[in-house]
C-alpha positions in Angstrom: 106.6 99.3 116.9 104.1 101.1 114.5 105.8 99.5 111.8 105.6 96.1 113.0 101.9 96.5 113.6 101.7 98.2 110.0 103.1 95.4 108.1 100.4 93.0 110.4 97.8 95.2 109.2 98.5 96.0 105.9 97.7 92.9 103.9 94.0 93.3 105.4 93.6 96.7 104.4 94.4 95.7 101.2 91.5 93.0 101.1 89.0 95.7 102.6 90.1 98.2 99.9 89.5 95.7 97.0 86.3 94.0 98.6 83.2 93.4 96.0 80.5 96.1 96.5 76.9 96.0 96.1 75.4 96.3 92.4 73.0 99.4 93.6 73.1 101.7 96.3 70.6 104.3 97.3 72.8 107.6 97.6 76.8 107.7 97.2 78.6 110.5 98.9 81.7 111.5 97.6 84.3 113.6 99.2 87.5 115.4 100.1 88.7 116.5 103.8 91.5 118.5 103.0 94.6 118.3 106.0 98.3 119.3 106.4 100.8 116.9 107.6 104.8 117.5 108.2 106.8 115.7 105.8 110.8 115.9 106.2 110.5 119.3 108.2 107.8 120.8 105.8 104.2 121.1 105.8 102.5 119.7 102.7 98.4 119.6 102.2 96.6 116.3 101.7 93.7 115.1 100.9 91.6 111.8 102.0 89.2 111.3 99.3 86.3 109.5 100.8 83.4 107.2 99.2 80.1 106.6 101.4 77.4 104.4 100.0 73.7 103.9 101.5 71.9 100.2 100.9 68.8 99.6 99.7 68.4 98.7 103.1 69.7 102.2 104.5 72.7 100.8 106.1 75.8 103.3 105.2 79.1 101.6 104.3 82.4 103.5 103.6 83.0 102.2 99.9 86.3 103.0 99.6 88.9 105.7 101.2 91.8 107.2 99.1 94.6 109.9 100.0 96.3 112.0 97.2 97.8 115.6 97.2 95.4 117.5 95.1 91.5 116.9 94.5 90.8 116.5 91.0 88.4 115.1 88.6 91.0 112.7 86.4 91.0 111.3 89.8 87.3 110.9 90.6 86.6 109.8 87.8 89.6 106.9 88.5 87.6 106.2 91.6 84.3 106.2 89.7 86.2 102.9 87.5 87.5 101.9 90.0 84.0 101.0 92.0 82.3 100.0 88.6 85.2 97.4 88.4 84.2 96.1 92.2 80.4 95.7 91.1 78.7 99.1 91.8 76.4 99.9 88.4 77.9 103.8 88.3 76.6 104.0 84.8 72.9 104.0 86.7 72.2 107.7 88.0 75.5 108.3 89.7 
């Protein structure tokens, strides 16, 4: 059942995840929550990497939400290119 409501789901998340952004925002956020999940009878750490922007017009928006194993900055600055490439002007006092 979670499957089937997965694969209904999916193709939306997708759209969400690649969504133009606003050229300026007032304050980005960017963070980790770190969490450990069981995987084939072992626990392994996460992490959900998580991008919140504020509008000029002060309305927050979750920019983008990511999940790898290990924080690190080749991968920051991956997100960082990847939100220039959807329209946010990073180059501009992020």
């Amino acid at each position: 059942m979670v499957s089937k409501i997965t694969e209904r789901i999916v193709p939306e998340i997708k759209e969400w995840q690649s969504r133009p952004l606003e050229k300026i925002y007032t304050f980005i956020f960017m963070d980790a929550i770190h969490y450990k999940v069981r995987t084939d009878g072992h626990i392994i750490n996460r992490a959900a990497y998580v991008v919140l922007g504020v509008t000029i017009e002060g309305i927050k928006e979750v920019l983008g939400i990511w999940t790898l194993k290990n924080e690190s900055s080749r991968f920051w600055l991956g997100v960082l290119n990847e939100l220039k490439n959807r329209g946010v002007d990073v180059t501009n006092g992020v």
